[in-house]
C-alpha positions, 0 to 999 in steps of 0.5 A: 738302311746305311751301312753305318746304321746297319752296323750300329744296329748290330753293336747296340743288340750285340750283349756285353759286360758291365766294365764294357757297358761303362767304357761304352757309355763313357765316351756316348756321354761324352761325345753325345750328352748335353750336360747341366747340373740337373739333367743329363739329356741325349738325342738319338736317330736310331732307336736300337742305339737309344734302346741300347743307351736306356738298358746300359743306364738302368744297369749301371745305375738302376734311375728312372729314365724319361724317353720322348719320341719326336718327329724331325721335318728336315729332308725327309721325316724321322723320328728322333729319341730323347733320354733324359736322366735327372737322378744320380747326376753326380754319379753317373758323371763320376763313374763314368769320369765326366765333369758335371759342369759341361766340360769334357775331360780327357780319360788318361791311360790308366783308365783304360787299361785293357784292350777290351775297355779300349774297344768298348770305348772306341765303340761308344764312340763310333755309336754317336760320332762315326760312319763307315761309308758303304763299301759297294758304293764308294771307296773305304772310308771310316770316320769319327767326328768331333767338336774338339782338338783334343778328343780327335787326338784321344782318339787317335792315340786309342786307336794307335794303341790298338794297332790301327792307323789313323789320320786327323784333320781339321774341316770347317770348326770339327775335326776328323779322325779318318781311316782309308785302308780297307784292311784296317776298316775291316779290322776295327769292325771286327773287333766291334764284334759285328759278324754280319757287317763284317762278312758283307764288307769282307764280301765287297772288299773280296769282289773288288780286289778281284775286279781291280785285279782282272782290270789290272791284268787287262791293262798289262794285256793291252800294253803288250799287244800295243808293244808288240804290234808296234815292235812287229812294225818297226821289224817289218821296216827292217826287214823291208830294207834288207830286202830293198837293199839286198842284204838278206844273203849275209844272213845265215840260214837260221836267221833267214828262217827267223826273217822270213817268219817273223814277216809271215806272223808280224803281230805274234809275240816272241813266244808265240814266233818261237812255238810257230818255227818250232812246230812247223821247222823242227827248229827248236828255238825260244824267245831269246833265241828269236831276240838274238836272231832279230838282233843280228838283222838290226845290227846289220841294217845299222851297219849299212845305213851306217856305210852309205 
């Protein structure tokens, strides 16, 4: 089972209310049902959404309601569920503000008017026209598709109002509302009331920051190292030319003492360098103090191969 139809299993057994049931059914209708003046007909893959679909009608609208299972040869055998309704037709398509001549229209703001009928329209929408990629098997991705312009835009606005960001573009002839922020996904599942899909994504999401973290951190790890391997090289070269050119006498004790360390430990860090001195000299030193020190043998060999 998918990730998507997992959660759609879990919206379509999820109870809720009759203004939800209508905001729910309004936009499966729209974005799902063919529409003559006689019939309306929906086809589904999922059963539990088709189930969910039949006892939203018979609430709302108490018809008669035929349903034919099929099975479809396309990749693989599945089964396919038709409903279809040929009763109340006017009704329903009014209710639900749907035109009986196979447009769609535009619900206006002052339709939804609360959150709740908002989500439960995004909802709807999701059942017949979105996916949720699996989060352990790709990166996030949550999309909804459509046939026109101005329902991805609808859409999107809906989306907008309640808080999600969203982008749109256009692929092939349908246009794609997509979201790609972990966080938002997250968000939206929850408001889809989908407690255990949530908690699987949130464990998934929780894993790979982690990973990415740990990754990130042994990045940084390495690129140290490197920097320090390849700043112990180029100090041993400096000290190297003090000692070839006889110029380690014009340091003073306590740089010598750096020198001669910093020659014996060349892959060790300034910390580690400052830790090694402090416990074996009792010279108490710290990472800016072995920068100082390090700083005044480059200035002198800049200084003599400056005078040769």
């Amino acid at each position: 089972m998918s990730f998507s139809t997992q959660i759609k299993e879990e919206i379509a057994k999820n109870p809720i209310n009759r203004i939800e049931i209508q905001s729910e059914l309004s936009a499966i209708l729209r974005y799902d049902a063919k529409i003559t003046k006689d019939l309306i007909s929906l086809t589904f893959e999922n059963a539990s959404v088709a189930r969910r679909v039949y006892t939203d009608l018979k609430e709302l609208f108490n018809i008669p309601i035929k349903i034919t299972i099929r099975n479809q040869k396309r990749l693989r055998m599945k089964q396919i569920y038709i409903l279809e309704v040929k009763e109340k037709i006017d009704e329903i398509l009014s209710k639900l503000l749907i035109q009986n001549n196979n447009k769609k229209i535009t619900i206006t703001e002052n339709n939804l008017i609360d959150r709740d009928e908002k989500i439960s329209y995004i909802r709807g929408t999701f059942l017949v026209t979105g996916s949720i990629s699996d989060p352990s098997t790709s990166g996030y991705h949550m999309e909804f598709v459509f046939s026109i312009k101005k329902d991805a835009l609808f859409l999107q606005k809906l989306l907008h109002d309640l808080g999600f960001s969203s982008k749109t573009l256009k692929r092939n002839n349908r246009y794609m509302v997509y979201i790609k922020s972990a966080e938002v996904i997250s968000d939206i599942i929850k408001t889809f009331k989908t407690v255990n899909s949530l908690f699987y994504f949130e464990d998934i999401r929780i894993y790979r920051d982690h990973k990415n973290m740990v990754n990130r951190l042994n990045n940084c790890e390495i690129a140290n190292q490197e920097k320090t391997t390849e700043t112990g090289l180029k100090q041993q070269k400096m000290i190297s030319y003090l000692k070839e050119y006889d110029l380690v006498n014009l340091l003073d004790e306590k740089t010598k003492t750096i020198l001669e360390y910093r020659e014996k430990y060349p892959e060790s860090s300034y910390q580690e360098l400052a830790e090694i001195i402090s416990l074996e000299t009792g010279y108490k030193i710290g990472k800016s103090g072995i920068n100082h020190h390090l700083i005044k043998m480059r200035k002198l060999v800049e200084s003599h191969q400056k005078n040769q």
